[in-house]
C-alpha positions in Angstrom: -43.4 58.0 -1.0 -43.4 54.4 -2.7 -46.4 52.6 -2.5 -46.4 48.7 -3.1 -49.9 47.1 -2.6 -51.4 43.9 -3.1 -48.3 43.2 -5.7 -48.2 40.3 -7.6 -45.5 39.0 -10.2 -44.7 36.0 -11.9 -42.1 34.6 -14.2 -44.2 32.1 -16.6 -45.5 29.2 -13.8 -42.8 31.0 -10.7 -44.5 33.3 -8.5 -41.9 35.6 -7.1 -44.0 37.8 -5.0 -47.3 37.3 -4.6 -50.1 39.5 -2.9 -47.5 42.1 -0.9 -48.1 45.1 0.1 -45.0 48.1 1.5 -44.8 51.5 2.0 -41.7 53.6 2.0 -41.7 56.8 3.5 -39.9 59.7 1.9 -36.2 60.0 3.3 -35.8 56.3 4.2 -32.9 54.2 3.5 -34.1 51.2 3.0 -31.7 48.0 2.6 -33.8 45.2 0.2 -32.5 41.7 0.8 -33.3 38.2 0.9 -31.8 34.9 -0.9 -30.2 34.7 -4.4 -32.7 34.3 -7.0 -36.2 35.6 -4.6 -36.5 38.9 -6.8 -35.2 41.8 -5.3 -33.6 43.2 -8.9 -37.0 42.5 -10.1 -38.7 44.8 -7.2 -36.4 47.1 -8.8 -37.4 47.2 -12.1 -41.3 47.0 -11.2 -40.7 50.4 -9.4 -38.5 51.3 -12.7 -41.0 51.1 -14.6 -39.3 48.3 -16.8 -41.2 45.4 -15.7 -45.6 45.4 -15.2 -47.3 43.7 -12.0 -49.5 40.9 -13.1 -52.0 42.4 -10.3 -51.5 45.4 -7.4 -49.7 48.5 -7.6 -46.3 49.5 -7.5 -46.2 54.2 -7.4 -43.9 56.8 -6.9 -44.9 60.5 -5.9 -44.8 61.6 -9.7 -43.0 65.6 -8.7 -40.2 63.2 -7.3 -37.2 62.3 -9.8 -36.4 58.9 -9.2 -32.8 57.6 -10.3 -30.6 54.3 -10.9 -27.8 53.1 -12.0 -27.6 52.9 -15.8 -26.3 49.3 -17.6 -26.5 50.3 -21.3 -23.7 53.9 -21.2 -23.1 54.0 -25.0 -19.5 53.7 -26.5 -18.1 57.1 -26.0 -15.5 59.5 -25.9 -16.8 62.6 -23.7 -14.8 63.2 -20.8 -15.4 61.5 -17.5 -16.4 64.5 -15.9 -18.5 65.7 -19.2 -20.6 62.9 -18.8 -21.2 63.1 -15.0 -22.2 66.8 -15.6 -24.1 66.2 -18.5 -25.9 63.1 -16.5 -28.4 66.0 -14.9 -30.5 66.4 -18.2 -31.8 69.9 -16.7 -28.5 71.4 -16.2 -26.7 70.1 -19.6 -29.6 71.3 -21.2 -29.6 74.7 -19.7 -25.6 74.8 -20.5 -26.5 74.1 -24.0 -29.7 76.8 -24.3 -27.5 79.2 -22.8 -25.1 79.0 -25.9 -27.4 79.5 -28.3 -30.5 81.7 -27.0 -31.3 85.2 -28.6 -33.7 86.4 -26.6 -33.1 88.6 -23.7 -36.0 87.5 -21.6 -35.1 83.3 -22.2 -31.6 84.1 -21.4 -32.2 85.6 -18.4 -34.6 83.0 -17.0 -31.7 80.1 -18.3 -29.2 82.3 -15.9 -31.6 82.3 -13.0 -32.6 78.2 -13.1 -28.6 77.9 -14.0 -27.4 80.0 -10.9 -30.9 77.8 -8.6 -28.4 74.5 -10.0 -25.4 76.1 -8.9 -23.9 75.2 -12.5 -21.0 76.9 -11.6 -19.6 74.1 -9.1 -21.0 71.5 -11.0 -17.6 70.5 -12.2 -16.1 70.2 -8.7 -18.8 68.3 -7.4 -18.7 65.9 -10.1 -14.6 65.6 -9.7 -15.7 65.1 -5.8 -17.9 62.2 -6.8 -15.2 61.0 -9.3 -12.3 60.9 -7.1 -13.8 59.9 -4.3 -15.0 56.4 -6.5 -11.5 56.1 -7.1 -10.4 57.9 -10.2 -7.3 60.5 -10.0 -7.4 64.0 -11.1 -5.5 63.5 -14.4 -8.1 61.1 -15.3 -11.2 63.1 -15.2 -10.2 64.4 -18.5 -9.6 61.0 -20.2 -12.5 59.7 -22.7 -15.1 57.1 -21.2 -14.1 55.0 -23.9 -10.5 54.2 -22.8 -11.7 52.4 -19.7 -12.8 48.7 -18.7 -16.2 47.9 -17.7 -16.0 47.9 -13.6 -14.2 51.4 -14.1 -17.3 52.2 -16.6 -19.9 51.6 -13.3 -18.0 53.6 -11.5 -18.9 56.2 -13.7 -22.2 55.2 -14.0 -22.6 55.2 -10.3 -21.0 58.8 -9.9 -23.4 60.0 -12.7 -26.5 58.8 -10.9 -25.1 60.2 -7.3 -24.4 63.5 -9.2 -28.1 63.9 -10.3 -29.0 63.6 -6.3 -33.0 62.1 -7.1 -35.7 62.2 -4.9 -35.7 58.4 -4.8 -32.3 56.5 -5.5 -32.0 52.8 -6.0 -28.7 51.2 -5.9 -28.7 47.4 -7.0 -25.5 46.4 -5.6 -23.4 49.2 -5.7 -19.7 47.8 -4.3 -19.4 45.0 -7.0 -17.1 46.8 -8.5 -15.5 49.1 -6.0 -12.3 47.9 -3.7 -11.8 48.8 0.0 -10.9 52.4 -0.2 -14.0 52.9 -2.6 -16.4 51.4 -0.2 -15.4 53.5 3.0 -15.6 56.4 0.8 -19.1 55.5 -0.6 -20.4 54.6 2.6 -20.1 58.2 4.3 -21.8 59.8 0.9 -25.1 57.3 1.2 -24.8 58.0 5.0 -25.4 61.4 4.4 -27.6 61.0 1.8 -30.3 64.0 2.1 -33.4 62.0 0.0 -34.6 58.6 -0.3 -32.4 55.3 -0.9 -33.5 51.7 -1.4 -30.3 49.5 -2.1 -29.7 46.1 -3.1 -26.6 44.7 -0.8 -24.8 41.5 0.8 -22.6 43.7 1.8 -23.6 43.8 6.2 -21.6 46.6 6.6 -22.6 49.3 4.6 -26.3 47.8 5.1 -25.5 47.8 8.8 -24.2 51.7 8.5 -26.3 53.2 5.9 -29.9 51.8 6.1 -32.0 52.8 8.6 -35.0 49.9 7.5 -34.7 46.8 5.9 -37.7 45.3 3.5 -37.2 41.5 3.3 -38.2 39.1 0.4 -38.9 35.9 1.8 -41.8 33.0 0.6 -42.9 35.3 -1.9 -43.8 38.2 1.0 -42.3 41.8 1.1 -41.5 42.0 4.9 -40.7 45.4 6.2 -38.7 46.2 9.3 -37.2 49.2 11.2 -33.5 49.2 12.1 -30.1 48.3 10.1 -29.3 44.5 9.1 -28.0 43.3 12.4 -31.6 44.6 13.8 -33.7 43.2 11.3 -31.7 39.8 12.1 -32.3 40.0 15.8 -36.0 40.6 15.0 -36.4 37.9 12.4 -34.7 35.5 14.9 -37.5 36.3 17.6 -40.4 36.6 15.1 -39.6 33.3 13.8 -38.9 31.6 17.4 -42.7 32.9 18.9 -43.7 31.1 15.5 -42.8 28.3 16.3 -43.8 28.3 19.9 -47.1 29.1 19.1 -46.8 26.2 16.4 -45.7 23.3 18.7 -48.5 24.8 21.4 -51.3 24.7 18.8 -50.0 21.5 17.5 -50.2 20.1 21.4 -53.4 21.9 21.7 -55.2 19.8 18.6 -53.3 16.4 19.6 -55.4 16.8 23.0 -58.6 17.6 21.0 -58.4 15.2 18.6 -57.1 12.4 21.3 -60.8 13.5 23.6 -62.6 13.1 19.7 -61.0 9.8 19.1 -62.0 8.3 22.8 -65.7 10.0 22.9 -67.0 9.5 19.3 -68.7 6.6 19.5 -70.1 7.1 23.3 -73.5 8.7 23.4 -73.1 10.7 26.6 -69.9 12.2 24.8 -71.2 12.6 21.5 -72.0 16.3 21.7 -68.8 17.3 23.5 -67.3 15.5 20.9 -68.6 16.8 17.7 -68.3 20.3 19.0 -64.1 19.2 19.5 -64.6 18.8 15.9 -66.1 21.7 14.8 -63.6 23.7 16.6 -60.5 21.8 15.0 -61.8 23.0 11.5 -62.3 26.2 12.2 -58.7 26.5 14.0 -56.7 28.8 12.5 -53.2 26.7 12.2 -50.0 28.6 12.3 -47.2 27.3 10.2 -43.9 25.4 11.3 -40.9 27.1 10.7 -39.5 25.5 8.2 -35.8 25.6 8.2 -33.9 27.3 4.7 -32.0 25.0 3.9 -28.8 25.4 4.7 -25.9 26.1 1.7 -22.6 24.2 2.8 -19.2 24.5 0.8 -16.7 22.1 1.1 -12.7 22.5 0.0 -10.7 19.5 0.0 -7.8 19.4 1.9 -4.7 18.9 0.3 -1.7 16.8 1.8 0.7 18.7 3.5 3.9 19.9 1.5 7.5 21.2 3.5 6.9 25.1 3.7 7.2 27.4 1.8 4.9 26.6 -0.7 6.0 29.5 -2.7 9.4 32.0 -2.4 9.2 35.6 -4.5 12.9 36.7 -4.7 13.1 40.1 -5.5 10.8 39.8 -8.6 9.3 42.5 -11.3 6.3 41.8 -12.8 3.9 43.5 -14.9 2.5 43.1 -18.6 4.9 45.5 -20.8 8.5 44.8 -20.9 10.5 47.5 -19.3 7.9 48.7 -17.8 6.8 46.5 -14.6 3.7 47.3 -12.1 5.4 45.6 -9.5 8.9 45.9 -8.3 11.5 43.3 -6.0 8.8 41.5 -4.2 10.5 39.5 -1.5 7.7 37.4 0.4 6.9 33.8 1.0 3.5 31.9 1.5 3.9 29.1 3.5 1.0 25.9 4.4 -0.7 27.9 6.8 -1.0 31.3 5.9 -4.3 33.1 5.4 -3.4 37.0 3.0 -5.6 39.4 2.0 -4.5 41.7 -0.5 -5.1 45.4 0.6 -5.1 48.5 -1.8 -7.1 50.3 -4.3 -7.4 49.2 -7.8 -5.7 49.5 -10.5 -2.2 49.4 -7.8 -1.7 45.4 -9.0 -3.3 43.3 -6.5 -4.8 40.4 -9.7 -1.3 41.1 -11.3 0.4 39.9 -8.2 -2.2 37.2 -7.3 -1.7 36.3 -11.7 2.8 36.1 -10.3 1.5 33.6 -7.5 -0.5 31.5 -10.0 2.3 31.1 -12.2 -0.4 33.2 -15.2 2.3 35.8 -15.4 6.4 35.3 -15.5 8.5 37.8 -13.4 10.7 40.2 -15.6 13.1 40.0 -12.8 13.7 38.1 -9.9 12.1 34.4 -9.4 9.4 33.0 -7.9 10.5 28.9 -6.3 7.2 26.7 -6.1 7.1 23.5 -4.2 7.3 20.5 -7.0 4.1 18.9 -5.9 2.6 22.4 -5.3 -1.4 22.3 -7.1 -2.9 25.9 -7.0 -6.7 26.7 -7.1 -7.5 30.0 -8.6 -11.2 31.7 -8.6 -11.2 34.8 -10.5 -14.9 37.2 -10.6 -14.3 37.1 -14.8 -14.1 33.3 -15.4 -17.5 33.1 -14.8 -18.5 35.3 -18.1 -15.9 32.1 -19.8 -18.6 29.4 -18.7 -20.1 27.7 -21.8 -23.8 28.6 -21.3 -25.2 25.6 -23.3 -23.5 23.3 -20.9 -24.7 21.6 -17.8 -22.2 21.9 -14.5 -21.9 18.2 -14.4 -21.2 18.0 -18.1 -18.1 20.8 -17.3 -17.4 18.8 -14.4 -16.9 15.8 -16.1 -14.8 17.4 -18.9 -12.8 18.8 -16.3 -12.7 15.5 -14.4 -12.1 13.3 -17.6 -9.0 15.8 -18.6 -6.9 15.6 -15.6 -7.8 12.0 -15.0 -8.2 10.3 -17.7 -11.7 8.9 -16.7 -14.3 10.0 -14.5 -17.2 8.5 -12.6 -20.7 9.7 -12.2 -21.2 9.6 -8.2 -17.8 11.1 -8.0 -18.8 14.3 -10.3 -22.0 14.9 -8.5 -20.5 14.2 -4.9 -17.6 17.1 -6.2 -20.5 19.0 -7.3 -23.0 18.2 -4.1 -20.1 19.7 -2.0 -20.9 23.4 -3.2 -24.9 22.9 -3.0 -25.5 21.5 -6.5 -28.3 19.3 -5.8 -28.9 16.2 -9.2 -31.4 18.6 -10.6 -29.7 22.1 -10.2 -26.3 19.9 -11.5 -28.4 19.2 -14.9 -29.7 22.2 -15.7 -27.9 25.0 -18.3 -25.3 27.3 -16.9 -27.3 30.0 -18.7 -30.5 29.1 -16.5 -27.6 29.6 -13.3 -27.9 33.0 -10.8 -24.3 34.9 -10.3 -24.0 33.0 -6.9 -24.9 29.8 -8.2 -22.2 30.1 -11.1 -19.8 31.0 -8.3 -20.4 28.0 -6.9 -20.0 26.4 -10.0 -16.3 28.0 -10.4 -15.2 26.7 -6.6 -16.3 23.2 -7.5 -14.0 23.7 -10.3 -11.2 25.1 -8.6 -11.0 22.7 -5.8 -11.7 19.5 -6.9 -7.7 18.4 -7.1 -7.5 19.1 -3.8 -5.3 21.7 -4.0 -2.7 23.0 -1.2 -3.1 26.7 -2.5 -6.6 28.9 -3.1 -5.8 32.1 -4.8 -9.8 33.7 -4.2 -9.7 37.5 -6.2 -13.1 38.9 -5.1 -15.1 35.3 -4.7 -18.1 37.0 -2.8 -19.8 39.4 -6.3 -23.0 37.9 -6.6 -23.1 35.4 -3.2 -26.0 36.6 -1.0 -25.2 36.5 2.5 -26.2 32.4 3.4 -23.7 31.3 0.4 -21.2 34.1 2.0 -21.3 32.6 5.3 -20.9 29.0 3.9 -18.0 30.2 2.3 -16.4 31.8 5.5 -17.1 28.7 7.2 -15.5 26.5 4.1 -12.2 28.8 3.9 -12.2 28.7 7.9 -12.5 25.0 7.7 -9.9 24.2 4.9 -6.2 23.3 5.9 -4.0 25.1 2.6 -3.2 28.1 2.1 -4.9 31.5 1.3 -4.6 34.5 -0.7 -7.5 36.5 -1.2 -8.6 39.8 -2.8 -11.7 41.0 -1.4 -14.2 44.4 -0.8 -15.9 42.3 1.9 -14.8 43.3 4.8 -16.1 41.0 6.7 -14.9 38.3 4.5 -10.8 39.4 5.0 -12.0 40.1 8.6 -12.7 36.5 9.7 -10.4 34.2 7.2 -7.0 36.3 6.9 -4.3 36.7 9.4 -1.7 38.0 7.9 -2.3 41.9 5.2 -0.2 42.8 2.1 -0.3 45.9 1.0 -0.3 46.5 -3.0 0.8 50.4 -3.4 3.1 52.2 -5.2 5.0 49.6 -7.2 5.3 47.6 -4.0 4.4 44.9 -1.8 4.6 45.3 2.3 3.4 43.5 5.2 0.4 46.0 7.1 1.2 45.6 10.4 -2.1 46.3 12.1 -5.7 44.7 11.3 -8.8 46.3 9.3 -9.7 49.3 11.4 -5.9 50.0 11.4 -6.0 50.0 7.5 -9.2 52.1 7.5 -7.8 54.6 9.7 -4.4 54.4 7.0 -6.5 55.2 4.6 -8.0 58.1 5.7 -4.8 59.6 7.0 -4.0 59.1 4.0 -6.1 61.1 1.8 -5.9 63.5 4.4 -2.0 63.9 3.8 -3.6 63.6 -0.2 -5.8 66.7 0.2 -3.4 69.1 2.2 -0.5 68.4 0.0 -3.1 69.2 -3.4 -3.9 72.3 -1.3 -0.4 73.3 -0.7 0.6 72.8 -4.5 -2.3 75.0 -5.5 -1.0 77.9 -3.1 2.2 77.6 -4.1 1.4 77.4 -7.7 -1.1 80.8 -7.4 1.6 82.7 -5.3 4.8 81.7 -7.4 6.1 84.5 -9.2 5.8 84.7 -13.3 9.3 83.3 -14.7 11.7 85.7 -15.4 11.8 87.9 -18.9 14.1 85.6 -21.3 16.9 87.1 -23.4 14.4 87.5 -26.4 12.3 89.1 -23.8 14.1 91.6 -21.8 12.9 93.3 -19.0 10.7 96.6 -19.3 12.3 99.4 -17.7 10.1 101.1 -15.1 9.0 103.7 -17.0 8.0 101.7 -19.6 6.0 100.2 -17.5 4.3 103.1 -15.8 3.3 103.9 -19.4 1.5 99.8 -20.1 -0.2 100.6 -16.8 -1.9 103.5 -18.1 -2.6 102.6 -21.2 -4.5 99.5 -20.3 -5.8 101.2 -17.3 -7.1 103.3 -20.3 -8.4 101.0 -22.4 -10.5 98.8 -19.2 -12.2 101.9 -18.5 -13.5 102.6 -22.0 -14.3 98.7 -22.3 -16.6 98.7 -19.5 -18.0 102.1 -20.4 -18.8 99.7 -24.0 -19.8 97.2 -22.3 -22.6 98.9 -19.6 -23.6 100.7 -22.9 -24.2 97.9 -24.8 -26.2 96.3 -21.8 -28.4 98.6 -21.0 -29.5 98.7 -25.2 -29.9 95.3 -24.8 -32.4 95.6 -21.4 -34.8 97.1 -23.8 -36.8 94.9 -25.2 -37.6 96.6 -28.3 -34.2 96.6 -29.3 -34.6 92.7 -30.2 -37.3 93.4 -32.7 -34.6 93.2 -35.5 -33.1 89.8 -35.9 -30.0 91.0 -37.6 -29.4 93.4 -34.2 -29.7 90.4 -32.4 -26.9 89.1 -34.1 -24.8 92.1 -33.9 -25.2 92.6 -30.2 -24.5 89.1 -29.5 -21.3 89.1 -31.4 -19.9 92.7 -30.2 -21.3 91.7 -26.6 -18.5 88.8 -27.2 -15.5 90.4 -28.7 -16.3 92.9 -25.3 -15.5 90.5 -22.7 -13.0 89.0 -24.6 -11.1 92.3 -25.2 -11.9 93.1 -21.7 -10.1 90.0 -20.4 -7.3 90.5 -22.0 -7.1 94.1 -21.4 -6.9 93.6 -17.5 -4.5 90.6 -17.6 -1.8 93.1 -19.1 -3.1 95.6 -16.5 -2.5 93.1 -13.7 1.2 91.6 -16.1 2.7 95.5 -15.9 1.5 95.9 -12.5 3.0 93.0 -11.1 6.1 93.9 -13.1 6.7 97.5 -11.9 6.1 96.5 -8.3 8.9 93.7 -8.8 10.9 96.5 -9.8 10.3 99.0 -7.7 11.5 96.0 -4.8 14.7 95.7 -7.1 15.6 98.7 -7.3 
């Protein structure tokens, strides 16, 4: 169980949480949410252990292993699937022991704990975890190194799943996932068999995997039983009675203080009024409910251009010549269409949203724009481009002053006021900036040439759920054009009409909507499995290849005789091999270091022989009774 009581915690003169108290019950999932910028990574590292309360208590059940996702994976080249196994320190430990132990007694309690771990499908599960995140089978080989850094949390995420801990938080887990990743992650926390706290704006793997939601609000922990769209209802009805009881108390003292203000002076009222008074200060007031105040994005709209805006003629595009991701994309985006991009990544979704943008140059083919055409672009990386010394009106007025010429003040800051940058939030650093609000920051950018075409590649990483909304609203509101790559599927739900899908070297219209694609998808790795399967069987039931000339076949007798022989020489191996185990049962026979050695060493060369022994056993087998059917 995690018990939070009394907690207190402060960043220099900002309180984040002051004087809350939770509990969490062992086998919750528990969805933590609230605004941008209200704390919830920093819960996360109080119960970490990275961060100290200024006052209260923050404990975990100490016999529980408690897990996250790691930031800091060194520079490495282990195997992907190496350093998911070798993420359970027990197990790669044990793995390592068993290697190197002498004596009998260790070894065998290494074997025991080994076979508890089920070592032995420790591979396969971590391939499971692997694949399921979005990696393919020939990858899981690869070193860590060769990969980019949202690939790298996959791993880190699999690792952490792969160690299964008593208590597992997940600080937005989908940042770096795409659609097919998500789905796939959202059945494994489903069926999650200990306890899970996760960070999300995501409503709805929240909605499908939590079954209480904790709720950071005015500096309060608030908990509450249900998934998201529960603790919504019940927030909307708390904070209603509130304010009922509010406006009666409030009618309730105006009446009293209206008898207090007649009566005061008049003696026959005096009492009657003083005790009025008395009973006014010792009300117990409830507060108003005060509004949050609203986030509200604004895109410009553009003046309308003949259609299409763009035409892709059978165009190849990719980033090596010769060798193009991409290949004979015929499609058109015209004043009034709303895309989303569907596939998993790595297929070419940014490289064809990079074609649109004119970033990248078909290899073949042509893409015709519009001549007036002005295309907004948001991409999830610019924001690690932003000069953290600067202020956003400063960058805004760069910006402004380099496609203008010139630039006024009011103008900047009305550009700027039209993504919720307030004078005072405008003038601060970039570096001082959350995620969402540097988002922001990056749509002012984008937008302020009004331009006919938005190009959005995953604008929702690090926008809580009020700033997502503002921007559903915004997109919903805005009269251009819209391509948009995005996990949210909410997000593609209510601003596209109109699915590509990226696979294969290909771009298609999806005829169908989200649930359709889901249901795709699935089939999908369906059709994915069975076929794997079938390969497997085929590959374990084909027959060896055929004797070459410089390898002709053996004739049957010739055969009979290999039989024998290593029919012969299994029998004496294992007859050596018993022998030597039952020597090395007794425990005085490990007095003598230099026996130890010995034993160890023939014990090796035994199995070893022995393996090879059978496999020509099972070769001349195979080969007589292929014979025998010949002949």
């Amino acid at each position: 169980m995690l018990s939070i009581q009394n907690l207190t915690y402060k960043i220099g003169p900002r309180t984040l949480i002051e004087d809350s108290s939770v509990n969490i019950m062992d086998g919750w999932k528990v969805g933590l949410v609230g605004a941008n910028g209200t704390g919830k990574s920093t819960l996360f590292k109080l119960i970490a252990g990275e961060l100290h309360a200024d006052s209260g208590s923050v404990s975990l059940n100490q016999r529980q292993r408690f897990g996250m996702v790691r930031q800091d994976i060194p520079e490495t080249d282990t195997p992907l699937i190496d350093m998911v196994v070798n993420a359970h320190e027990e197990l790669a430990t044990l793995l390592k022991a068993a290697e190197t132990e002498t004596d009998p007694y260790k070894i065998s309690d290494i074997y025991a704990r080994l076979h508890e771990l089920d070592a032995y499908a420790a591979p396969s599960r971590a391939a499971v975890l692997l694949t399921g995140l979005g990696f393919k089978d020939h990858q899981l080989r690869e070193p860590f190194s060769s990969f980019s850094g949202g690939w790298r949390m996959r791993v880190a995420l699999a690792s952490v799943l792969f160690v299964e801990p008593d208590f597992l938080l997940l600080d937005e887990p989908t940042n770096h996932l795409d659609l097919e990743a998500i789905m796939w992650l959202e059945g494994y926390l489903q069926s999650y068999p200990h306890t899970l706290m996760v960070i999300s704006h995501d409503r709805d793997l929240l909605n499908k995997c939590v079954d209480h939601v904790v709720h950071i609000d005015k500096q309060k922990l608030t908990l509450y039983t249900g998934n998201y769209d529960t603790f919504e209802r019940e927030r909307a009805a708390k904070l209603g009675l509130q304010q009922k009881m509010f406006e009666k108390q409030q009618a309730q003292r105006a009446h009293m203080q209206a008898f207090v203000d007649r009566f005061r002076a008049k003696a026959s009222k005096a009492a009657q009024a003083q005790s009025r008074i008395k009973a006014l200060e010792r009300m117990d007031m409830v507060d108003a409910v005060i509004a949050d105040r609203a986030i509200r994005f604004t895109f410009p709209n553009p003046e309308k251009l003949s259609p299409p805006l763009i035409a892709i003629r059978g165009a190849d595009v990719g980033y090596t010549e010769g060798k193009p991701i991409l290949r004979r994309i015929h499609e058109n985006i015209d004043t009034d269409d709303r895309i989303a991009l569907l596939g998993a990544n790595g297929n070419g979704k940014s490289t064809l949203m990079k074609l649109i943008a004119g970033r990248l140059q078909p290899m073949a083919g042509e893409t015709v724009r519009s001549g007036k055409l002005r295309i907004g672009y948001f991409s999830q990386h610019q924001t690690e481009e932003l000069d953290v010394n600067s202020t956003p009106y400063q960058e805004m007025a760069r910006l402004t002053k380099q496609k203008t010429g010139d630039y006024k003040e009011h103008i900047v800051r009305a550009t700027l006021g039209a993504f919720g940058f307030s004078k005072p939030l405008a003038d601060n650093t970039i570096g001082t900036l959350s995620g969402g609000e540097k988002a922001r920051l990056l749509f002012a950018f984008m937008s302020f040439d009004k331009p006919h075409l938005l190009l959005l590649d995953e604008p929702t990483n690090h926008l809580d759920m009020d700033a997502r909304e503002a921007l559903v609203q915004a997109l919903n509101d805005y009269e251009g054009a819209i391509v948009i790559v995005s996990h949210d599927p909410i997000m593609v739900e209510r601003v596209a009409d109109r699915l590509w899908m990226v696979k294969d070297g290909a771009v298609s219209n999806f005829n169908g909507d989200l649930d359709d694609y889901r249901k795709f998808i699935l089939q999908a790795r369906r059709e994915e499995k069975k076929g794997e399967k079938k390969a497997r069987e085929a590959a374990a039931a084909a027959p060896p290849p055929e004797a070459t000339p410089e390898q002709p076949k053996l004739s049957r007798s010739t055969l009979v005789r290999k039989i024998a022989e290593a029919e012969k020489a299994v029998k004496r191996l294992s007859h050596e091999k018993a022998q030597l185990e039952t020597l090395m049962a007794n425990p005085d026979f490990f007095n003598n270091p230099e026996k130890i050695r010995q034993a160890k060493d023939t014990y090796g060369k035994l199995l070893k022989d022995l393996e090879t022994q059978e496999s020509l056993w099972l070769e001349a087998q195979e080969a007589h009774e292929r014979a025998a059917a010949e002949g």
